[in-house]
C-alpha positions as a Markdown table, in Angstrom:
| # | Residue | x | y | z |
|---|---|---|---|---|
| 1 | Unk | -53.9 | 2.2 | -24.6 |
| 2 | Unk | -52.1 | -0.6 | -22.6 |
| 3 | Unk | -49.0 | -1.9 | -23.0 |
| 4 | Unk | -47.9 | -5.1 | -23.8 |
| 5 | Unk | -44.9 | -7.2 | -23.0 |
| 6 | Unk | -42.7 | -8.2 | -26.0 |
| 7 | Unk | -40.9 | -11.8 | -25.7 |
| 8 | Unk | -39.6 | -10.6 | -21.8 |
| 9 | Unk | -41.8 | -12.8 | -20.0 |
| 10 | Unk | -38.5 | -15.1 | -18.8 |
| 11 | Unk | -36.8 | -11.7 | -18.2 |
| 12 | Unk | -39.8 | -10.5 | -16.2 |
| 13 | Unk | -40.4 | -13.5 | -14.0 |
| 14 | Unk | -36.8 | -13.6 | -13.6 |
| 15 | Unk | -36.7 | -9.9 | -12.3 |
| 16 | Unk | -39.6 | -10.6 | -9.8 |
| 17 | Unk | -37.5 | -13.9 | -8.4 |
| 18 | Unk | -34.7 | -11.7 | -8.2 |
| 19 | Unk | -36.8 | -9.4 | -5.8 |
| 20 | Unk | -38.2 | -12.0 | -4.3 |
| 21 | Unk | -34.9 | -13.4 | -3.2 |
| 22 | Unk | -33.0 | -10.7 | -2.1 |
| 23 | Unk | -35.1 | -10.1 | 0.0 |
| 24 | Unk | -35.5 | -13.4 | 1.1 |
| 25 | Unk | -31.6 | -13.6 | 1.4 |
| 26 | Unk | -31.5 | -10.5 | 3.5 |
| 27 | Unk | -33.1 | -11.3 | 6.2 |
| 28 | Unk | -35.7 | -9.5 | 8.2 |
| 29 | Unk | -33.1 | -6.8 | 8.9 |
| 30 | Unk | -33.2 | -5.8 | 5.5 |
| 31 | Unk | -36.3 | -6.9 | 4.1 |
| 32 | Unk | -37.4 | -3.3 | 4.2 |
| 33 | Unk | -34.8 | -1.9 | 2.0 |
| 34 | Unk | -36.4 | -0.7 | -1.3 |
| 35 | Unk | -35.7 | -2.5 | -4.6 |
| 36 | Unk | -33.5 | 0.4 | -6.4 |
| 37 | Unk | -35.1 | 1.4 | -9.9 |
| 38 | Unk | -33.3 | 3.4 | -12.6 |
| 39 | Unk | -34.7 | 5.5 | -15.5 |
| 40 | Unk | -33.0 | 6.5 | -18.5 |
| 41 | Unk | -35.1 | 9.2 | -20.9 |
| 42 | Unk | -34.2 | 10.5 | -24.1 |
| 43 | Unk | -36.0 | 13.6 | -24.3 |
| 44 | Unk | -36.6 | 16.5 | -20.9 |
| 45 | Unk | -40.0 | 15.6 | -19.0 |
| 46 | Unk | -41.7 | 18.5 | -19.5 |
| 47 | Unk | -45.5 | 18.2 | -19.1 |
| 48 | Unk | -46.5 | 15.8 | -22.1 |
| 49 | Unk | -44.9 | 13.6 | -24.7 |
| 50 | Unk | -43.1 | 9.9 | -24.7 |
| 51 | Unk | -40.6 | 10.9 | -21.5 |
| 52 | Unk | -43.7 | 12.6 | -19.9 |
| 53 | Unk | -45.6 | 9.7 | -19.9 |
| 54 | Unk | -42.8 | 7.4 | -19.2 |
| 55 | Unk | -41.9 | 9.7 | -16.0 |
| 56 | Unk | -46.0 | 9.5 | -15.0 |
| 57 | Unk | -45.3 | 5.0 | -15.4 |
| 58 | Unk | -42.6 | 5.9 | -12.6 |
| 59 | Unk | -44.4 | 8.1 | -10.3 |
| 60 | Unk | -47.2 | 5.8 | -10.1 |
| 61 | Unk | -45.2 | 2.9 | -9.7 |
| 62 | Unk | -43.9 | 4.8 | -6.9 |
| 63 | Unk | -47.1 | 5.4 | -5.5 |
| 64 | Unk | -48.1 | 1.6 | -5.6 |
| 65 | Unk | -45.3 | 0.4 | -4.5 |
| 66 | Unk | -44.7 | 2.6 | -1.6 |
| 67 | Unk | -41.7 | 2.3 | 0.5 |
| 68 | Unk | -40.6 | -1.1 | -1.6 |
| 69 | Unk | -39.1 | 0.8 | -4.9 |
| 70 | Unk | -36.7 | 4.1 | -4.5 |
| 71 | Unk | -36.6 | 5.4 | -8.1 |
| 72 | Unk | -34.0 | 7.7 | -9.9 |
| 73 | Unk | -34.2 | 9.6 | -13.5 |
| 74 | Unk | -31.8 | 11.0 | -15.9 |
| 75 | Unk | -33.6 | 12.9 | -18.7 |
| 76 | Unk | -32.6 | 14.2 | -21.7 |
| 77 | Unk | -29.9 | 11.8 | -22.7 |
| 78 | Unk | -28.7 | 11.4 | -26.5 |
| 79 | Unk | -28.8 | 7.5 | -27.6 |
| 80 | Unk | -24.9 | 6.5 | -28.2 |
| 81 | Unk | -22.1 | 6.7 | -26.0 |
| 82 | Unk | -23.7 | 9.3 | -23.0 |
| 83 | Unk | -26.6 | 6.5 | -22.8 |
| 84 | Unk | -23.8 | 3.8 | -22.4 |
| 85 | Unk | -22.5 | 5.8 | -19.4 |
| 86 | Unk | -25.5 | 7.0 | -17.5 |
| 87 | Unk | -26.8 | 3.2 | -17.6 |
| 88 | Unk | -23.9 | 1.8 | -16.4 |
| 89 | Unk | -23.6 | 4.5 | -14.1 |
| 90 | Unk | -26.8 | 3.6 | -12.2 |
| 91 | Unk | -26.2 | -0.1 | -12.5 |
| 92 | Unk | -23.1 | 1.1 | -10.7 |
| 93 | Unk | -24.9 | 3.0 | -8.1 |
| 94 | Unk | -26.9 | -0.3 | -7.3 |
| 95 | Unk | -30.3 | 0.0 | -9.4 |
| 96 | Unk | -30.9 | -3.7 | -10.2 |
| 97 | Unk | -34.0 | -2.5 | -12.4 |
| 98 | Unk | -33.4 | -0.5 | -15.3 |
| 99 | Unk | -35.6 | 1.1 | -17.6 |
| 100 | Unk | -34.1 | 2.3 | -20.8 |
| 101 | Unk | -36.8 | 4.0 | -22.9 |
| 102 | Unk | -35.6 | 5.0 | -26.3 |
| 103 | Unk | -34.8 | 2.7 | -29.5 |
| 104 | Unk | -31.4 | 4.3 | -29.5 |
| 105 | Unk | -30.5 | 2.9 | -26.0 |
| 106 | Unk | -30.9 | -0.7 | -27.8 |
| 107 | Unk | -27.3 | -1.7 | -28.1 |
| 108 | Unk | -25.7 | 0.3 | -24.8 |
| 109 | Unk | -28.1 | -1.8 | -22.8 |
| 110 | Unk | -27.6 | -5.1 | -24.1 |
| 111 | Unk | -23.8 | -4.0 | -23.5 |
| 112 | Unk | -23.9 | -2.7 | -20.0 |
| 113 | Unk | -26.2 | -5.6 | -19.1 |
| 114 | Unk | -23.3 | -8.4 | -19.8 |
| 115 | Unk | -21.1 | -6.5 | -17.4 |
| 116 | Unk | -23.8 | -6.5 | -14.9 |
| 117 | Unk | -25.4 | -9.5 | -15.0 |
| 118 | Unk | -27.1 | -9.5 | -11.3 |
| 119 | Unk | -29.4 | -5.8 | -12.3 |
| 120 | Unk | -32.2 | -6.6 | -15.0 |
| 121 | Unk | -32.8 | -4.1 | -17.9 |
| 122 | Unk | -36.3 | -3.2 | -19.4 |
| 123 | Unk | -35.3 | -1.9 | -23.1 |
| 124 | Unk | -38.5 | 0.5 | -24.6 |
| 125 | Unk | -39.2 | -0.4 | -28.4 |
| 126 | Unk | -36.0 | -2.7 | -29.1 |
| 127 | Unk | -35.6 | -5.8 | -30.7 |
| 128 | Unk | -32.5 | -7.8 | -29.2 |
| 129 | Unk | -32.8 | -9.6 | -25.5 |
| 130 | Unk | -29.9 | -10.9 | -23.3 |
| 131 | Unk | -30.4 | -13.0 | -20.7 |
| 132 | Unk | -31.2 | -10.0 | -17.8 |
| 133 | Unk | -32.4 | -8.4 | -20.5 |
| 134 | Unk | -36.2 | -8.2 | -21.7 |
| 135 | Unk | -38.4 | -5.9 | -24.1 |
| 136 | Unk | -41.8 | -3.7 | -24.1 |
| 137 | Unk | -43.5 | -2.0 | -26.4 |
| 138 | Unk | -47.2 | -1.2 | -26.8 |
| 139 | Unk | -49.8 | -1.7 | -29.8 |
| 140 | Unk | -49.5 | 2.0 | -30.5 |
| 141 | Unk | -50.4 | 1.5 | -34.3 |
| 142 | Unk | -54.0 | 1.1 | -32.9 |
| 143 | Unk | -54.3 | 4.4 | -31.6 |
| 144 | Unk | -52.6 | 5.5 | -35.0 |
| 145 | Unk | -55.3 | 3.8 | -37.1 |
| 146 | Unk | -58.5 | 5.2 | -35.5 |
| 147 | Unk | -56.3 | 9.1 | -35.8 |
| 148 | Unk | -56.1 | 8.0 | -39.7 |
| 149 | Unk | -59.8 | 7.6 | -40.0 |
| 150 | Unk | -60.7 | 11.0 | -38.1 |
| 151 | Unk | -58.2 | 12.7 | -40.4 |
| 152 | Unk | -59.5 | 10.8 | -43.4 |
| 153 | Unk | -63.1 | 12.3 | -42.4 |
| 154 | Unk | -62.2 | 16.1 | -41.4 |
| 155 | Unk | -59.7 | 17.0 | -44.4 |
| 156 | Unk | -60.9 | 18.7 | -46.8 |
| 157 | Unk | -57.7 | 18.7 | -49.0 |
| 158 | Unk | -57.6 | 15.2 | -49.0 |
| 159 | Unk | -53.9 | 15.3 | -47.8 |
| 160 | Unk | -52.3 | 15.2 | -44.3 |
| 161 | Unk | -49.2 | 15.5 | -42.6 |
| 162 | Unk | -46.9 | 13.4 | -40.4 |
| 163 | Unk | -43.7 | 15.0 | -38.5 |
| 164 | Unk | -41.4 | 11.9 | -38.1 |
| 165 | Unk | -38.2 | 11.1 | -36.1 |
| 166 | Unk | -36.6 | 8.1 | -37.0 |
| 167 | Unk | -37.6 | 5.4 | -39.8 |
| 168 | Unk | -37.6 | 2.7 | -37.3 |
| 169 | Unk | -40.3 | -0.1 | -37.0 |
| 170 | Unk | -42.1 | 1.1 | -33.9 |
| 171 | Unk | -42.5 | 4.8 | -36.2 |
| 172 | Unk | -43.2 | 3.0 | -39.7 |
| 173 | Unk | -46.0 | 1.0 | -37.9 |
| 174 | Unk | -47.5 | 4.2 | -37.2 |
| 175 | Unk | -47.5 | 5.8 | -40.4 |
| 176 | Unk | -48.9 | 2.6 | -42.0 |
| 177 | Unk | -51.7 | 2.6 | -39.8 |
| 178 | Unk | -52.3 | 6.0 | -39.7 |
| 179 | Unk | -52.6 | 5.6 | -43.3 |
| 180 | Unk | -54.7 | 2.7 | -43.9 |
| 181 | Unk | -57.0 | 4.3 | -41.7 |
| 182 | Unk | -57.4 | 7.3 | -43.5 |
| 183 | Unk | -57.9 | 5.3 | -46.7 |
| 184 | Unk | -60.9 | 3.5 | -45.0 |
| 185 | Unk | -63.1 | 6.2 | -45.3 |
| 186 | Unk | -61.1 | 8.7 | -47.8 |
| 187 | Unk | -59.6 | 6.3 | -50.6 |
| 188 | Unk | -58.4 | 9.5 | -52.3 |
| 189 | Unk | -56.7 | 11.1 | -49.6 |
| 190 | Unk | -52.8 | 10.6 | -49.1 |
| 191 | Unk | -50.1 | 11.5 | -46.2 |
| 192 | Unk | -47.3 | 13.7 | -46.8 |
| 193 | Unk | -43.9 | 12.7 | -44.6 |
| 194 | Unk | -40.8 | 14.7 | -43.2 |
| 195 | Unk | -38.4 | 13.4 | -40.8 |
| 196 | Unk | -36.8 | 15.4 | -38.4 |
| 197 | Unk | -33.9 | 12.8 | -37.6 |
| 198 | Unk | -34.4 | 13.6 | -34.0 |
| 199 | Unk | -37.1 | 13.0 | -31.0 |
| 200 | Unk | -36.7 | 15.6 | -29.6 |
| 201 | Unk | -35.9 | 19.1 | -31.4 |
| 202 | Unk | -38.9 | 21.2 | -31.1 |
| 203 | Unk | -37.5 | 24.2 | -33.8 |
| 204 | Unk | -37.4 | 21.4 | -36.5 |
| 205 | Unk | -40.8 | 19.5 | -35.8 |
| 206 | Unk | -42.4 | 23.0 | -35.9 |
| 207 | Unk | -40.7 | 24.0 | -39.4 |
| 208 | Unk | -41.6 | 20.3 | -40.7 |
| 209 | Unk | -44.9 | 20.7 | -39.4 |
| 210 | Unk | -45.4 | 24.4 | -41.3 |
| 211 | Unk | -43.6 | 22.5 | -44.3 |
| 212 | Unk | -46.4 | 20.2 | -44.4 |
| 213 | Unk | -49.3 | 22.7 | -43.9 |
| 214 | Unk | -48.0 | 25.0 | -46.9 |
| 215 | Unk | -47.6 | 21.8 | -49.1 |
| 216 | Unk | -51.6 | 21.6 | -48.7 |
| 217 | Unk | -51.8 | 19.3 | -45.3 |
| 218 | Unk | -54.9 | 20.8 | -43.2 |
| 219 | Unk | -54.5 | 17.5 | -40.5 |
| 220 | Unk | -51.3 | 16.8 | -39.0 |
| 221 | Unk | -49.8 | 14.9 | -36.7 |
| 222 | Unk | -46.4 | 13.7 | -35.3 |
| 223 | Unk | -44.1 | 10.8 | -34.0 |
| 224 | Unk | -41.3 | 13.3 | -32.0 |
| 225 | Unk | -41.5 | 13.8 | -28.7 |
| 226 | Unk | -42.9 | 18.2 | -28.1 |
| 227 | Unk | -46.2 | 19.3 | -28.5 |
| 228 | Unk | -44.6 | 22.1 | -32.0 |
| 229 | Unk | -46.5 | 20.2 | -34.1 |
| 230 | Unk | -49.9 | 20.6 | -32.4 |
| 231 | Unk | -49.0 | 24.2 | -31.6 |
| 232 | Unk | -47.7 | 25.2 | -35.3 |
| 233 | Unk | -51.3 | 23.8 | -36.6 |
| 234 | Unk | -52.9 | 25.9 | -34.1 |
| 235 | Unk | -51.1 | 29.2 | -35.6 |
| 236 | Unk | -52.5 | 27.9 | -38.7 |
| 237 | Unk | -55.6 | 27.4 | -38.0 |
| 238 | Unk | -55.6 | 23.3 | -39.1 |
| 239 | Unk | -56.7 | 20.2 | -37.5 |
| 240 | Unk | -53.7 | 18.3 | -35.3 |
| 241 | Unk | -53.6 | 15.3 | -33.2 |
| 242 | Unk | -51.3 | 14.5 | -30.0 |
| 243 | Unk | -49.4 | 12.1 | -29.7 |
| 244 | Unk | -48.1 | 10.0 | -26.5 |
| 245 | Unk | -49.9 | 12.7 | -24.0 |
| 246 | Unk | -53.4 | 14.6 | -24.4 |
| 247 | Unk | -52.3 | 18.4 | -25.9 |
| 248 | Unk | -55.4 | 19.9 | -26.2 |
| 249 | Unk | -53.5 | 22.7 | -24.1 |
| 250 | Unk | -51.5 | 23.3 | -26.7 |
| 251 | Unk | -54.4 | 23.8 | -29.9 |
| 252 | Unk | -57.5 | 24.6 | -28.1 |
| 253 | Unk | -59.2 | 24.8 | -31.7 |
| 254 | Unk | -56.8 | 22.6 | -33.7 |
| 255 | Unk | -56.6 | 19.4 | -31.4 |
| 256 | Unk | -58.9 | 16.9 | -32.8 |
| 257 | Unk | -57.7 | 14.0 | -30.1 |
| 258 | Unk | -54.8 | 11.9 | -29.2 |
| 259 | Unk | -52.8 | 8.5 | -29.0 |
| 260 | Unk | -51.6 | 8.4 | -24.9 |
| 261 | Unk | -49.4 | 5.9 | -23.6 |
| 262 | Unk | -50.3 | 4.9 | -19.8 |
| 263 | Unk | -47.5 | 3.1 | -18.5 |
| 264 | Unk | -48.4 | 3.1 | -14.8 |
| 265 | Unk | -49.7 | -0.9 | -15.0 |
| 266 | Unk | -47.3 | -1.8 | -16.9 |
């Protein structure tokens, strides 16, 4: 699935000029010096999920950019006042591009960004824009409508489950989709909803997903950031799919396929 840039193209051609002309301004003494590159996440790396792929975006950036970007990461930062600190923190420490990947970090970043109005900020899944500050986000409801009619065609209870964080527009797309999907090809089957009020809290995504699953889901999937759901369906012996990474790893039998996010050309 490929990203797409929101209403940030002024933002983005803007961050390039500012590239551009630093190192312009700089001379050739300093035209080597690496454009500095800041990454907030919400959740731990780990090996798959939303910060996962966000973290594999960097590296490969980093690999195609080589010697012209020095990146730095802070993971597993709450949205609210922590994520105000840590991104003014690396505007502070002289990142002029700053990734902020979480719906949460909306409002820090639009604030930090009007105190530092030479860095430009990259907000994940938002809504508001400053002037150094631009939007992105990724048709991920396509991904979620093609899951919908594979778990329309393999229940057999006609209902499935959905692990959710947050009712926020990026997430309600997803279930919509998911849904209509489903419908397509099963007009009788319908999708059962628990929100775990967090993105990252893999106790609770397992006990919504085993919630689910006892209230007669035999597909489920998730919009949370661990692989518990796909491993609790697994143990049960129903269908799953992944979501953000591939986690066939985690439900060898279960794992029916997966939405992934590639953020690497982006």
């Amino acid at each position: 699935m490929k990203p797409s840039s929101q209403p940030s193209s002024r933002v983005t051609r803007w961050a390039l000029g500012l590239a551009a002309g630093a190192v312009l301004a700089a001379g050739a003494a300093l035209a080597q010096a690496p454009l500095k590159v800041g990454f907030v996440y919400v959740s731990p790396v780990g090996d798959a999920g939303w910060t996962y792929q966000h973290d594999q975006g960097r590296k490969e950036m980093e690999k195609a950019l080589s010697g012209k970007v020095e990146t730095k990461f802070v993971e597993n930062v709450p949205e609210g006042a922590d994520a105000e600190r840590v991104i003014r923190e690396l505007a502070s420490s002289g990142n002029k591009l700053i990734f902020t990947t979480s719906f949460g970090y909306m409002n820090p970043t639009i604030k930090v960004a009007a105190q530092f109005p030479n860095s430009v900020f990259e907000h994940a899944t938002g809504y508001k824009t400053a002037k150094n500050v631009g939007i992105y986000n990724a048709r991920f409801y396509e991904g979620r409508y093609l899951c919908g009619v594979i778990a329309g065609k393999m229940t057999k209870s006609n209902v499935a489950g959905y692990v959710a964080a947050f009712p926020i527009p990026e997430v309600v797309q997803g279930i919509n989709a998911f849904t209509q999907g489903m419908r397509t090809v099963n007009p009788k089957a319908e999708l059962k909803v628990i929100w775990t009020n967090s993105w990252y809290d893999p106790g609770r995504e397992r006990e919504a997903a085993n919630t689910l699953i006892s209230q007669g889901a035999d597909v489920v999937t998730h919009h949370t950031d661990s692989t518990a759901v796909v491993q609790a369906a697994e143990e049960k012996g129903k269908y799953a799919f992944g979501y953000h990474s591939d986690m066939s790893k985690y439900g060898a039998h279960a794992h029916l396929t997966a939405t992934t996010h590639q953020w690497g050309a982006y």
